[in-house]
Residue, then its C-alpha position, 0 to 999 in steps of 0.5 A: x314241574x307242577x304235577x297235573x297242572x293244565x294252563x290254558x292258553x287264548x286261541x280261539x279268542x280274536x279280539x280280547x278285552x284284555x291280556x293275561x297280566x304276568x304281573x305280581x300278586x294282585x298285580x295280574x288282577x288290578x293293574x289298569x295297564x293297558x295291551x294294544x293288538x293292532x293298534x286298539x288298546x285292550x284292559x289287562x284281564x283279571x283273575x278271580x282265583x288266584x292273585x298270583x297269577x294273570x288270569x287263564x283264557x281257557x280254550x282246551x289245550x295244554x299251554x305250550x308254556x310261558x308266553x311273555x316276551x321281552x325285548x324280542x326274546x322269552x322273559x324266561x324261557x320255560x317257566x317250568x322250572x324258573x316261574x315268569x312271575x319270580x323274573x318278570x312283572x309289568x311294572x314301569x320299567x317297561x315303555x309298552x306291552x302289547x300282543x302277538x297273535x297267534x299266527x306271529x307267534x308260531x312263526x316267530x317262536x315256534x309256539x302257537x298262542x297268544x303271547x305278551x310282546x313287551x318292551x323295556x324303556x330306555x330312557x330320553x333326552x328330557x328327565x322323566x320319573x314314574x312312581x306306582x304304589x299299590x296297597x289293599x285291606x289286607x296288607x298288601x305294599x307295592x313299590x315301583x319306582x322308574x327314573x329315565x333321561x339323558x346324559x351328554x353325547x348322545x347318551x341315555x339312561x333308565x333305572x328302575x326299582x320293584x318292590x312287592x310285600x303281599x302278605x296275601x288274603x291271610x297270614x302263612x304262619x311259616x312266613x310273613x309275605x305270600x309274595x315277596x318280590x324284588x326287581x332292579x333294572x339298570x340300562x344305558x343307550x347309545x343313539x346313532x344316526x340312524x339306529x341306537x343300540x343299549x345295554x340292560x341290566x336286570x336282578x330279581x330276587x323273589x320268593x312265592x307260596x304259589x299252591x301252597x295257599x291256593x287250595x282249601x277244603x269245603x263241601x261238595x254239595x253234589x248239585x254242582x255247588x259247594x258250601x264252606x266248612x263250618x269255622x273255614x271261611x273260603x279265601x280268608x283261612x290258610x290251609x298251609x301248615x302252621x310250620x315248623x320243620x319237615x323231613x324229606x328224602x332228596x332224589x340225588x343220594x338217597x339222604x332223610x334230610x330236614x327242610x321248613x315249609x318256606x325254604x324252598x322258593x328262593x328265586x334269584x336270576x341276574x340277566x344283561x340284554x344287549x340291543x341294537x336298531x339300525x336303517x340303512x340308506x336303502x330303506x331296510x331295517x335291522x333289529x338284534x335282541x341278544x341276553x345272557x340269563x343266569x338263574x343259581x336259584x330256580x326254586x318253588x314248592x307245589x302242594x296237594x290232596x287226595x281224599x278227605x277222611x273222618x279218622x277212627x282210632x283204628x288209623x293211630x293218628x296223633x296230634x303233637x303231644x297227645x297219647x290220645x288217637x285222633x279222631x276229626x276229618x284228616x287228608x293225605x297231603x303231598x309236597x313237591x319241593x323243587x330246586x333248579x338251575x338254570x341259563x340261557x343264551x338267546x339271539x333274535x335278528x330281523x331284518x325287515x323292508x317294505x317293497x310296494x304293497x308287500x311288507x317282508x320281514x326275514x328273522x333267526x333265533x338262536x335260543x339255547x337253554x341249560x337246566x339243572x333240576x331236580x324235585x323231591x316228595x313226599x306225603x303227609x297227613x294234616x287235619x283238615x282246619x285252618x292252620x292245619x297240624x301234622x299228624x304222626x303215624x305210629x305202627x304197631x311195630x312202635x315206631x312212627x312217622x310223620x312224612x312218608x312216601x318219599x319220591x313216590x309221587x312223581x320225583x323228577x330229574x333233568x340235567x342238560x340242554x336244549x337248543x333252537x336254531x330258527x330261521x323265518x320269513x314273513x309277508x303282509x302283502x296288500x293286493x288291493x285295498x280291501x284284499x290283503x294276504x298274509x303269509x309266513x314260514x319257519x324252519x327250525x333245527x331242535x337238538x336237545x341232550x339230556x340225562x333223565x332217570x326213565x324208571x318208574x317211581x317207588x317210596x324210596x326212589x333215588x339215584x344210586x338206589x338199587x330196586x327190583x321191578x316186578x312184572x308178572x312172573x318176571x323181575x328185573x333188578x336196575x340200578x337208578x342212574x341218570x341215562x342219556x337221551x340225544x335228539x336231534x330233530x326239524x320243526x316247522x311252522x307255517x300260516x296264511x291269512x286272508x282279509x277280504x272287505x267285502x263293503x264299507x262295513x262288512x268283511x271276511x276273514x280266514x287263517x290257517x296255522x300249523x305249529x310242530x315241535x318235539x318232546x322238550x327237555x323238561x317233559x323228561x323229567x319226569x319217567x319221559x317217553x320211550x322211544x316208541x313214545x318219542x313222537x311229533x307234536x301237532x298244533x293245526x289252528x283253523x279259522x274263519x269268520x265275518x268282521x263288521x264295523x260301522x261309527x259305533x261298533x266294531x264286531x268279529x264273529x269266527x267258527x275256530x278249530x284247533x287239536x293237539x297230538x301227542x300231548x304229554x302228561x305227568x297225571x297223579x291219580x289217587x284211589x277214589x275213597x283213599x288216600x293211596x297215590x300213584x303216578x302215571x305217565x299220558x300222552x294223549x290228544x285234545x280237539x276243540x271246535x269253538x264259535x265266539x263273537x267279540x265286540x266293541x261298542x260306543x254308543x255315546x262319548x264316553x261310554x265303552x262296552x265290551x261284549x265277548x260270547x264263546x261256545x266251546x267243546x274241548x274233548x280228549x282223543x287216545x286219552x286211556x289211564x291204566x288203573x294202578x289200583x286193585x278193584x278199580x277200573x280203567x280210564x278210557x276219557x276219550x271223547x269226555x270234555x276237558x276238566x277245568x274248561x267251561x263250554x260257554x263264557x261271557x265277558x262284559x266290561x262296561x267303561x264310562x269316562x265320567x269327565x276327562x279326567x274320571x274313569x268308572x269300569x266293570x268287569x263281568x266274566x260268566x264261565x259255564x259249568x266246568x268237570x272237575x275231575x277226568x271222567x266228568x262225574x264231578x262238575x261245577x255250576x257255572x260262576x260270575x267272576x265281577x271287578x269294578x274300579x275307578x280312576x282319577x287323574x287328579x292333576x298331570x302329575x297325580x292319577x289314583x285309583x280304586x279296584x273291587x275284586x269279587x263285587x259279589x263276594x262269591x265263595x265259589x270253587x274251581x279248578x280240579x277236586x283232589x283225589x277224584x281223578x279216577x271217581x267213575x259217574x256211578x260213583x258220582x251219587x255217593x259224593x254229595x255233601x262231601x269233604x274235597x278240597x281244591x282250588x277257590x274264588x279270591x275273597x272279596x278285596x278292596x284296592x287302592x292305587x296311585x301314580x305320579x309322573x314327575 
């Protein structure tokens, strides 16, 4: 469940110039697919960091998970364990992506966030076929290939098939594709006189690196910005090990067992989605989404650093075959190897009718999830090069070792359920033609039955191990055993929203939103809150604004507040200068304030800009770490700007339609300086992220294209620094032109696309 991981989810943003695209490796970057939000179509957003991912439109908060939909229903329903991106991707299996606001999501699912509602094609009376290909310069080989039509009676079909060879910007030396992806889509469909109902079936089979080739070393100037390491060229150099086998201790008995880098991303998940649409004579709609999912492998590996250090002979480091001590620059590295199981039940039903100017929708979820999961970690030390070897440590006692530290870096353990009954109702109500009023409730039963191991982690830790805790002048001797936890408890959602236009072109906006929810099942698997911990989770969204609209542009300014209490955190803290790791347990809170102003402008046919500024100031609250370490002090990051999140960003996408049939964009991103560690002694200089393409429709059948990502070829650096989370401002002097490693720019890359529609 990704130590230390903070995604940002998109709140303070109305109008966007696109979405987060959970699609595959340079998928989520390039793909010119399309969102609407009310109606105006929205480019997918791109990401200059990671291929892997879509791309994070940061506002403060922790998200609150995976916000994709399908078919009315989570795509998966927590990505903790089974990653979106292993089970999902925005291929041409799909008749429609689109987005729900935050104020619907809270009341359709309990969650506050913008969030992808897509929808599955079912096919048609006419025989149609859609095939994608996708490549670059590195390699990279994208197939998808969707069939549809109709049978006899009534009858419809879709078949669709995914096929993703990324090898990535370099080669891992332990496999031969960052991301290998496979999705078949089978589905038939019934119509009806007045509705139709479907049968869908999915398989997907995927295997993804993640972060353990999204990091890299480099050289933190002090100022702000970083330089490359002489011999590792940023983007293009591997910082995964060569390969070979690794030795572990599984958390479930205790046993040293050994693995191969690679072994543990299998990821396979089977699910079937029933569907059914229905208008009754008198006017109301009913709509019934159901899928059963199961997922025997829910696998993925997650790496990371401490602190780069120049080894001497005094630390009897080794190379493999040397008898001579090691003495380049080294780091501590850690690994998490995560295994899980999952399935789920889920049901959503609305029924909807519109009774003069008030339009009512009345829902229920019945969304139940059982997990399976585990994670094992262990430490080691690499050099710090491209293809980096692993080091063997030997003691003066004459034995060795090359992995050490087993489970004492945040091990986690989960085996139960969680289940969510939820009934909604909702009312757009149009009082005049220029006043309209939207308003919504939910209330949901939470009961969640879990067995969590809630003992503080040591080298060594597993279940059926017997240890001795110290505290003070007293000890307490426990054996480490799953213990159960039992919640049952009521969350609620609310919102209200008011349109007033004031005249032709001007108008006033407002909403209100609070979203509540307790601890879930995965935030128990790692030590878990106490019951003194065990509190309610707060999510109040305010905002308010001024909309103007005239031939040309179309223009929405708002003041945003939104806080999140009780936020719980699993937080890695190394001992600054070290490579001496410990886990720790927050829960803590976060309050941003944020003014953005977001536009549409056609000054001309053909010509589309949009322009979007935000300001934000993201600050933790009760945010205190209580140092594990001798001779270092305490943590108090109360009132201190998140890290990873820029206080000002700027989006520019410029588009001109050379002809009718020749498309020419560019994306520009500005994110501002951001901290890179929790006590904001460390930061990075505000970047530029640059995209640019162009598509042909060559004819009705052929359309090609070609994406630039990183136009700059910016070597830049983001994310976190490892090993700097405790790293006081006083100390902040002694880090210029320092060794780190963290998270960079993707490198400059060259796509090519086709589609033909036949």
């Amino acid at each position: 469940m990704k130590p230390n991981s903070i995604i940002q989810i998109p709140l303070i943003v109305l109008l966007m110039s696109g979405l987060p695209h959970p699609a595959s490796a340079k998928e989520a970057t390039d793909s010119l697919t399309s969102v609407k939000e009310k109606g105006e179509e929205r480019n997918v957003m791109l990401n200059a960091s990671d291929a892997t991912k879509p791309r994070e439109i940061q506002i403060g908060l922790p998200s609150e998970d995976v916000n994709v939909y399908e078919n009315g229903l989570p795509a998966v329903y927590s990505s903790s364990v089974h990653q979106l991106a292993r089970h999902w991707r925005s291929d041409a299996s799909l008749s429609s992506v689109g987005l729900m606001n935050p104020m619907e999501s809270a009341i359709r699912t309990g969650n506050i966030a913008y969030s992808v509602d897509s929808y599955s094609k079912i096919g048609q009376k006419e025989f149609k076929g859609t095939v994608n290909y996708h490549t670059n310069l590195f390699g990279w080989q994208n197939f998808d290939i969707n069939l549809s039509g109709g049978l006899s009676n009534g009858w419809l079909y879709t078949a669709s098939v995914y096929q993703n060879f990324d090898p990535g910007s370099f080669k891992p030396k332990f496999t031969d594709f960052s991301d290998r992806t496979q999705i078949y889509h089978a589905g038939i469909t019934k119509l009806l006189d007045k509705g139709k109902i479907s049968l869908i079936y999915k398989y997907s089979k995927s295997n993804g690196l993640g972060s353990m080739v999204n990091s890299a070393p480099f050289i933190y100037v002090g100022d702000g910005s970083v330089k490359e390491i002489p011999g590792f060229p940023l983007g293009t150099t591997s910082y995964a090990p060569i390969g070979g086998e690794f030795k572990y201790m599984d958390i479930m008995d205790g046993k040293i067992k050994s693995g191969r880098w690679g072994d543990f991303t299998n990821n396979q998940a089977h699910d079937i989605t029933a569907l059914f649409d229905y208008t009754f004579d008198n006017g109301y709609q009913l709509n019934i989404s159901s899928k059963y999912m199961d997922a025997p492998h829910a696998n993925y590996v997650d790496f990371g650093g401490s602190s780069i250090f120049k080894a001497t002979e005094s630390d009897d480091l080794f190379l493999d075959n040397s008898t001579t001590p090691y003495t380049g620059l080294a780091e501590g590295r850690r690994t998490w190897l995560h295994v899980g199981k999952v399935q789920n039940l889920l049901f959503t039903g609305e029924l909807s009718k519109r009774f003069g100017r008030h339009d009512i929708r009345l829902g229920v979820n019945e969304w139940y999830y059982n997990l399976d999961y585990h994670s094992s970690s262990f430490q080691w030390t690499g050099t710090v090069s491209a293809y980096p070897e692993v080091l063997t440590k030997r003691y003066d006692n004459g034995t060795s070792d090359k992995f050490r530290g087993f489970n004492e870096l945040s091990p986690e353990y989960t085996k139960g359920y969680e289940n969510k009954l939820a009934v909604y109702l909702t009312d757009s109500w149009s009082i005049t033609p220029k006043l309209n009023l939207y308003f919504g409730g939910r209330l949901e039963y939470y009961r969640m039955s879990a067995n969590q191991l809630p003992f503080e982690r040591y080298s060594g830790f597993h279940i059926g191990d017997t240890h001795t805790y110290i505290n003070g002048d007293e000890s307490q001797t426990v054996k480490i055993e799953p213990r159960h936890v039992l919640k049952n408890k009521l969350n609620y959602a609310a919102t209200l929203q008011g349109t007033y236009q004031m005249t032709h072109n001007f108008g006033l906006t407002a909403d209100a939103t609070v979203a509540t929810r307790f601890p879930r099942i995965n935030e128990y698997a790692g030590v878990g809150p106490t019951e003194e911990q065990y509190k309610r989770v707060t999510i109040p969204l305010l905002r308010g604004g001024i909309t103007y609209r005239n031939r040309w542009m179309d223009l929405t300014s708002m003041i945003t507040y939104i806080s999140k209490s009780n936020n719980i955190d699993q937080q890695n803290v190394t001992k600054p200068g070290t490579t001496q790791s410990k886990t720790t347990l927050l829960i803590y809170g976060i309050k941003t304030i944020g003014w953005t102003t977001s536009a549409e402008i056609h000054p001309f046919k053909g010509f589309n800009l949009h322009a979007l500024f935000t300001y934000q100031k993201p600050t933790y609250n009760n945010y205190f770490i209580k140092s594990p370490f001798e001779g270092v002090p305490d943590l108090n990051a109360n009132g201190n700007i998140v890290k990873e999140i820029p206080q000002i960003l700027i989006e520019l996408d410029p588009s001109y339609n050379i002809t009718d049939d020749i498309r020419l964009w560019l994306s520009f991103r500005y994110f501002g300086k951001t901290y890179a560690n929790l006590t904001n002694a460390l930061y990075f200089n505000g970047r530029w992220e640059t995209f640019g393409g162009i598509t042909w429709k060559a004819n009705k059948y052929l359309t090609v294209g070609a994406t630039v990502v990183n136009i700059l070829n910016q070597k830049g650096a983001s994310g976190t620094i490892n090993g700097a989370e405790l790293l006081s401002k006083d100390e902040a002097d002694k880090y210029q032109n320092y060794y780190m490693s963290g998270n960079y720019l993707r490198p400059f890359t060259v796509e090519f696309s086709a589609t033909f529609n036949f």
